[in-house]
C-alpha positions as CSV (number, residue, x, y, z in Angstrom):
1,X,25.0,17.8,-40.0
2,X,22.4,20.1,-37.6
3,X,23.2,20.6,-33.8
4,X,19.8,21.9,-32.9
5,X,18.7,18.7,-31.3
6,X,19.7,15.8,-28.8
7,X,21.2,13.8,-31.7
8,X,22.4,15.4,-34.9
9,X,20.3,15.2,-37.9
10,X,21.6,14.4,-41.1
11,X,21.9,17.5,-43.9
12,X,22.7,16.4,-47.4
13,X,25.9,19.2,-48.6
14,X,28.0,20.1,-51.4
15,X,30.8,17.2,-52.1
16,X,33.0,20.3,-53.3
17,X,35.1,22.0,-50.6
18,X,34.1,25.4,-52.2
19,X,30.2,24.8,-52.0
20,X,30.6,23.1,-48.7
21,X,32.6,26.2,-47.3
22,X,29.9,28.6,-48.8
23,X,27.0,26.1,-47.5
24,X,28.0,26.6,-44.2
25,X,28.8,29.9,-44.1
26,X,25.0,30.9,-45.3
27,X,24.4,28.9,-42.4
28,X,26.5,30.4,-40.0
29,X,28.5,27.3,-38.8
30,X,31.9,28.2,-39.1
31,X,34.5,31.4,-38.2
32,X,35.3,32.5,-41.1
33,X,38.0,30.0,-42.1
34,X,37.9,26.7,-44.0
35,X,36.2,23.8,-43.1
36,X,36.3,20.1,-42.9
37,X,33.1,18.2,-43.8
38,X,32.1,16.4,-40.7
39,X,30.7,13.4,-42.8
40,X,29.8,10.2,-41.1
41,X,32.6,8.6,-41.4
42,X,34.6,11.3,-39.8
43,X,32.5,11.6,-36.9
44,X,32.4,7.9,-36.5
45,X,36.1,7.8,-36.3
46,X,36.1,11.0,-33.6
47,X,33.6,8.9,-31.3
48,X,35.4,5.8,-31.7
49,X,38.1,7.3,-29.4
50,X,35.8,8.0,-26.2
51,X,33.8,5.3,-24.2
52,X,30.8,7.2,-24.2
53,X,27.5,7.0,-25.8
54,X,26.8,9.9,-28.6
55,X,23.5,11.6,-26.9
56,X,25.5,11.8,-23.7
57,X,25.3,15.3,-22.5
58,X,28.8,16.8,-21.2
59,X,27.0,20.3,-20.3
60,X,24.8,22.5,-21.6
61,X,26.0,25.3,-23.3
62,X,25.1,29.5,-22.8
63,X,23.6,31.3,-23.9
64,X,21.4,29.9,-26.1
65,X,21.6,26.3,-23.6
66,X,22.2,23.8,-26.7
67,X,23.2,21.0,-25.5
68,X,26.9,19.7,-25.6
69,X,26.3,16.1,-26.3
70,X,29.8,13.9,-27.4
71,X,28.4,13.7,-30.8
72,X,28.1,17.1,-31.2
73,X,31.4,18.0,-30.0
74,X,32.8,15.6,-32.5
75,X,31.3,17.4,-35.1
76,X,32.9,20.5,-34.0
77,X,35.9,19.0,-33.5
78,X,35.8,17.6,-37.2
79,X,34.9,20.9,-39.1
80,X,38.1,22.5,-37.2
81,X,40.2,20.0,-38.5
82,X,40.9,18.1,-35.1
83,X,42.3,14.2,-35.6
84,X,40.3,12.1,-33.5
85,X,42.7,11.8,-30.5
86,X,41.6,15.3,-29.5
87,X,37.9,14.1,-28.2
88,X,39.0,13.3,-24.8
89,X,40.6,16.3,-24.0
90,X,37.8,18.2,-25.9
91,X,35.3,16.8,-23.5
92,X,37.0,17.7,-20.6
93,X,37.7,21.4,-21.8
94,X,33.1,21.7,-22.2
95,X,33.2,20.1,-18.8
96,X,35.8,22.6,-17.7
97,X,34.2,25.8,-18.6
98,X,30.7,24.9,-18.1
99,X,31.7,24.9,-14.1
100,X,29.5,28.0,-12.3
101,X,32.8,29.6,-10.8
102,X,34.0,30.0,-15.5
103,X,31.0,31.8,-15.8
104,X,30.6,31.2,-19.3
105,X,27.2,33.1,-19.9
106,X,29.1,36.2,-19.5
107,X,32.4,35.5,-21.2
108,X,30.2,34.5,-24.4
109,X,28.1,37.9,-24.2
110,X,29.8,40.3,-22.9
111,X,31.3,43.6,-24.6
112,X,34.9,42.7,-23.9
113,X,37.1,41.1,-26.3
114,X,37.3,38.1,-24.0
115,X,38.7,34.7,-25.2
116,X,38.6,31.4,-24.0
117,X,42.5,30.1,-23.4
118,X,43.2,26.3,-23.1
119,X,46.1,25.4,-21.3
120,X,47.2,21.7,-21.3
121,X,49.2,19.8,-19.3
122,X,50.4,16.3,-18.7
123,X,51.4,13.6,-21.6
124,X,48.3,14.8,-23.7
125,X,50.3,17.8,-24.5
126,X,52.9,15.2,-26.5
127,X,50.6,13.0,-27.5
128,X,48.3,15.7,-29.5
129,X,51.1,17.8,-30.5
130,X,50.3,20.7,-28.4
131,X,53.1,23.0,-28.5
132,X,54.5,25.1,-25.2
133,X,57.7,26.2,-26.5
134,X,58.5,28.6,-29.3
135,X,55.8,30.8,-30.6
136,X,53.6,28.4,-28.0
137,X,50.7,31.4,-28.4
138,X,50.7,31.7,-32.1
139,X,50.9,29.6,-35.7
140,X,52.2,26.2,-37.0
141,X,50.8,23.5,-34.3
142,X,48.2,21.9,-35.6
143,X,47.0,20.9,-31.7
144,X,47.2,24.1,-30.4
145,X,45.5,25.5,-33.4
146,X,42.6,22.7,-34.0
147,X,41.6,22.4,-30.2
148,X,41.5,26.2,-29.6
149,X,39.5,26.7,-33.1
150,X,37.4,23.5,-32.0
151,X,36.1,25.0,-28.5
152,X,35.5,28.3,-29.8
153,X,33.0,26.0,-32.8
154,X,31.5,24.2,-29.8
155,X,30.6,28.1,-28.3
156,X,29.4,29.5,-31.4
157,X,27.4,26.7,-33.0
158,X,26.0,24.6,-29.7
159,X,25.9,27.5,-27.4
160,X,24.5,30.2,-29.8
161,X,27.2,32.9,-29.3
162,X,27.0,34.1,-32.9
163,X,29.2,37.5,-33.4
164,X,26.8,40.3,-33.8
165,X,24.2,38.3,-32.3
166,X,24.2,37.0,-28.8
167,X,28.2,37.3,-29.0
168,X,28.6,41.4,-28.3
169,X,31.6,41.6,-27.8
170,X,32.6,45.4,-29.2
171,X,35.9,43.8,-31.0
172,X,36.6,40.6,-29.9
173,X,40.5,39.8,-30.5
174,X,42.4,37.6,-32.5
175,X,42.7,34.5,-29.8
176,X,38.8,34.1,-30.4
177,X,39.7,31.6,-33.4
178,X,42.0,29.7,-31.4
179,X,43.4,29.5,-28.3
180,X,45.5,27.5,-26.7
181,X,49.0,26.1,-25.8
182,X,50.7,23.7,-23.3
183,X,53.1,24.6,-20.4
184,X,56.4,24.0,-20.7
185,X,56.5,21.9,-18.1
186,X,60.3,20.8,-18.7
187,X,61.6,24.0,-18.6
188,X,59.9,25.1,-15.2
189,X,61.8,25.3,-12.3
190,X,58.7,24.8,-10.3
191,X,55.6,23.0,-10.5
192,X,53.5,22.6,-13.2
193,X,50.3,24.1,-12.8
194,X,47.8,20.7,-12.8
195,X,50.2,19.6,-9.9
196,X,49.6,23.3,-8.3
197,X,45.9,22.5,-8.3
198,X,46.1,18.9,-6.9
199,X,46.3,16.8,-10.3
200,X,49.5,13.9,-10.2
201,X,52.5,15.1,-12.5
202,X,51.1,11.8,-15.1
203,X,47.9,13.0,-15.1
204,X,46.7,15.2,-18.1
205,X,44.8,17.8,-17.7
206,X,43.1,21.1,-19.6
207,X,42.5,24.7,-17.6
208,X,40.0,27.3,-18.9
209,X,41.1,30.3,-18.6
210,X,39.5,33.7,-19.8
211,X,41.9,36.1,-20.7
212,X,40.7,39.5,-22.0
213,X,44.0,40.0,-24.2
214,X,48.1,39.5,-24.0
215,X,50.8,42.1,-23.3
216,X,54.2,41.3,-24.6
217,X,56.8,42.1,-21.4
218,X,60.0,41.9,-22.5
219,X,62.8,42.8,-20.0
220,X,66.2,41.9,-20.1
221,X,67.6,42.6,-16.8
222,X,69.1,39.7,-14.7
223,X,67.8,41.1,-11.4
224,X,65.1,39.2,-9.9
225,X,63.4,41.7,-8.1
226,X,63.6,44.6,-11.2
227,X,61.9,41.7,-13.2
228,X,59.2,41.6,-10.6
229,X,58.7,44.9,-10.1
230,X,58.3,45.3,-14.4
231,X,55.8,42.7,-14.2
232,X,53.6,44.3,-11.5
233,X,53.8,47.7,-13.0
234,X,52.3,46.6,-16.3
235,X,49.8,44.9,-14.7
236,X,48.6,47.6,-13.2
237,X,46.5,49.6,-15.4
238,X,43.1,51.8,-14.7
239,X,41.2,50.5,-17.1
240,X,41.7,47.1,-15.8
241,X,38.6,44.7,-15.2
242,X,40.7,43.2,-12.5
243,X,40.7,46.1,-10.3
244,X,37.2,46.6,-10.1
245,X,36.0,43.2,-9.4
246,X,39.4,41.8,-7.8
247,X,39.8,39.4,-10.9
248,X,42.5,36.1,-11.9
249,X,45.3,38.1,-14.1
250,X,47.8,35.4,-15.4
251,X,51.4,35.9,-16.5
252,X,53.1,33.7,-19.1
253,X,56.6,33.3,-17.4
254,X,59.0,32.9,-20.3
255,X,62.3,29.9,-19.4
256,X,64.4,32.4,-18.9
257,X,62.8,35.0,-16.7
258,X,61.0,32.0,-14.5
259,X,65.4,31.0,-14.2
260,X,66.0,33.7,-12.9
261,X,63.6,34.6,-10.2
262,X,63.8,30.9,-9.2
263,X,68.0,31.7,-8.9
264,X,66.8,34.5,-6.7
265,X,64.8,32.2,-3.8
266,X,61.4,32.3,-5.3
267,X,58.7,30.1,-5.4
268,X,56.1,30.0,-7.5
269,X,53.8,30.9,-4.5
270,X,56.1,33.8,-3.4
271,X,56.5,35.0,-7.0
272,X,52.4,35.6,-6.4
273,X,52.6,37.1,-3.3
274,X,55.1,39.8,-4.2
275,X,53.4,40.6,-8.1
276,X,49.9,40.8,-5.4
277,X,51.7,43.4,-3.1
278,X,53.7,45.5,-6.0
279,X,50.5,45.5,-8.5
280,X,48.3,47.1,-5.9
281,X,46.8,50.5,-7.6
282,X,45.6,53.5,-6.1
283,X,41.5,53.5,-7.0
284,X,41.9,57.7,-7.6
285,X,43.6,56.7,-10.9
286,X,40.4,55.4,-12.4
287,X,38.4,57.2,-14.3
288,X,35.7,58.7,-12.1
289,X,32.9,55.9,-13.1
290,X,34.9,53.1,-12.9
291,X,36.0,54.4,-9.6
292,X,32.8,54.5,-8.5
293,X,31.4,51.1,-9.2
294,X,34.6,49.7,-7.8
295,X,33.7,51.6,-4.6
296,X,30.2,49.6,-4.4
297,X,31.8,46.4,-6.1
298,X,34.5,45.5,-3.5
299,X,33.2,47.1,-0.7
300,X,32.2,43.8,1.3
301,X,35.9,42.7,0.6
302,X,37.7,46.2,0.9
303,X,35.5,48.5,3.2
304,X,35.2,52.0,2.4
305,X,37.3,52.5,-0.8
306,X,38.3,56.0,-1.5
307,X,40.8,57.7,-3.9
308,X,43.7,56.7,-1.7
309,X,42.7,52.9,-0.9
310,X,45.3,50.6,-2.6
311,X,43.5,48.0,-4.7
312,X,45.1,44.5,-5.5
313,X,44.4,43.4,-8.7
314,X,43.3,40.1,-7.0
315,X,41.0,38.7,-4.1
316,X,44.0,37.0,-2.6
317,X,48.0,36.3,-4.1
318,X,46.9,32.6,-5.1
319,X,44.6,33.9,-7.5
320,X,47.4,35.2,-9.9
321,X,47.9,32.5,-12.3
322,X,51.0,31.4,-12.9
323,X,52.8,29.2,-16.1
324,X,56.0,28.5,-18.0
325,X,55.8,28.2,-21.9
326,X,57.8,29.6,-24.4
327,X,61.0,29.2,-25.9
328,X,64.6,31.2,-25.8
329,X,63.9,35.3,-25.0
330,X,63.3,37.9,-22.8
331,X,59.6,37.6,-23.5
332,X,57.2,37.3,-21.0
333,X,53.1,37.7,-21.6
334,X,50.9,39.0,-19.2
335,X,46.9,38.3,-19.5
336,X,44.4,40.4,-18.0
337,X,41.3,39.1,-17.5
338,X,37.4,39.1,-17.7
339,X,37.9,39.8,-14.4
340,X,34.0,37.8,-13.2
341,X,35.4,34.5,-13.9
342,X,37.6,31.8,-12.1
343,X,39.9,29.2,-14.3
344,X,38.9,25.7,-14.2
345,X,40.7,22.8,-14.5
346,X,39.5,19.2,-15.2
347,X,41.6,15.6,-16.0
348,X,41.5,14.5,-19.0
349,X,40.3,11.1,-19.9
């Protein structure tokens, strides 16, 4: 099937898997991995799940502005090997990031090796097998791996972002196949982040997020405070998009370090505030251009910025994201990112 139109048009392909793969690939519909043929019937069953009509638009999607009809996200979602119980949250994800404040037209064609994260929370996580625990941010869950590889599909083949092409990115990263995960919501000590942001603790939900990498922080020190300070220090780095555009950095709080700064008096909200205060860098140690632009780029925020001016990483403490996930070790993740972006999060269903 083509997605160049309102409705999708009909292509007659290979019945083999092998031709079908190739098929596709002289066409430039997939990432590189194997793909499921989204025949009729397969879409059929994808849209049965979803009270919506099949030329409804969810968004239109940059840069090339195809538009994100339910029927062409159900394709997507069938050639990255989705089950059909994924559309709702699907749709709510191309909602999600086509909101101004995601700025999708620049995470899909920029130079950075930006990726776009899904985070799910709620029931939806259980119901589609979304994984928060062990290895939550890597292999063997088919949900995390199927709606991550499905929304980056959605980006390439409706929005145009081909690599090489309108997709510039200098070398990408790994997490542009798939990415996402759901927060471990049971082994928080504080709130999950949907209820942070308003949402009820039943409600499912999915938050795009547009991380530019991940940084494996592991510390095994009991102290609260040493933790913090760790944390902060790693986040600041000079080559940083956050510092020169005051950007949303988010940390992936392992069980056991999120124990034990909650043992220590900590709220989620104070955890912010102190990683904003202790992650403030001095602008000299940029490199003399980047320096530069950040003195013209936060100057209406800032004032006068000069080498000795302490930047924070962030506009203000809340916008240091903030979740649980993972399962037993001393391994926290933090995730610089795009820096001109803001996460979005949207209910699902």
């Amino acid at each position: 099937m083509s997605v160049t139109s309102t409705r999708a048009v009909f292509v007659e392909a290979p019945d083999d898997l092998d031709e079908f793969n190739r098929f596709c690939e002289e066409r430039r519909w997939g990432d590189g991995l194997p793909l499921v043929p989204p025949t009729q019937e397969r879409v059929r069953r994808m849209l049965a799940t979803v009270n919506r009509q099949p030329d409804e638009i969810i968004a239109v999607i940059p840069p090339g502005f195809g538009a994100a009809t339910v029927e062409h996200i159900a394709i997507n979602a069938v050639l990255a090997g989705c089950t059909p119980d994924c559309m709702p949250t699907l749709i709510a994800a191309v909602d999600a990031m086509s909101a101004r404040e995601f700025n999708l037209q620049g995470i899909q064609t920029t130079t950075n090796p930006v990726a776009v994260w899904l985070v799910i929370n709620g029931p939806a996580a259980q119901t589609l097998g979304v994984g928060g625990g062990k290895n939550c941010l890597g292999q063997g869950a088919r949900g995390n791996a199927t709606l991550g590889r499905a929304l980056r599909l959605i980006m390439q083949n409706i929005g145009g972002a081909l690599p090489g092409d309108m997709d510039r990115a200098t070398q990408g990263q790994p997490a542009k196949y798939s990415f996402c995960c759901a927060e471990n919501e049971e082994a928080s000590p504080w709130e999950p982040l949907h209820v942070e942001r308003g949402f009820a603790r039943d409600d499912s939900t999915v938050t795009v997020v547009g991380p530019a990498g991940t940084t494996n922080m592991n510390t095994h020190d009991k102290n609260a405070d040493e933790v913090i300070r760790v944390f902060a220090e790693t986040m600041a780095h000079p080559p940083s998009n956050d510092y020169w555009i005051g950007g949303e950095p988010w940390i992936v709080v392992c069980p056991e370090h999120a124990e034990i700064i909650h043992q220590a008096g900590y709220s989620k909200a104070a955890l912010k505030q102190a990683l904003w205060q202790q992650s403030k860098m001095r602008a000299g140690r940029m490199a003399g251009k980047d320096f530069e632009r950040t003195r013209y780029s936060r100057r209406g925020e800032l004032g006068e910025i000069g080498p000795d001016t302490m930047l924070p990483i962030s506009v203000k403490p809340e916008e240091i994201g903030i979740v649980v996930a993972g399962g037993p070790g001393t391994h926290s993740v933090y995730l610089p990112s795009f820096g001109d972006m803001r996460s979005v999060t949207r209910r699902i269903g």
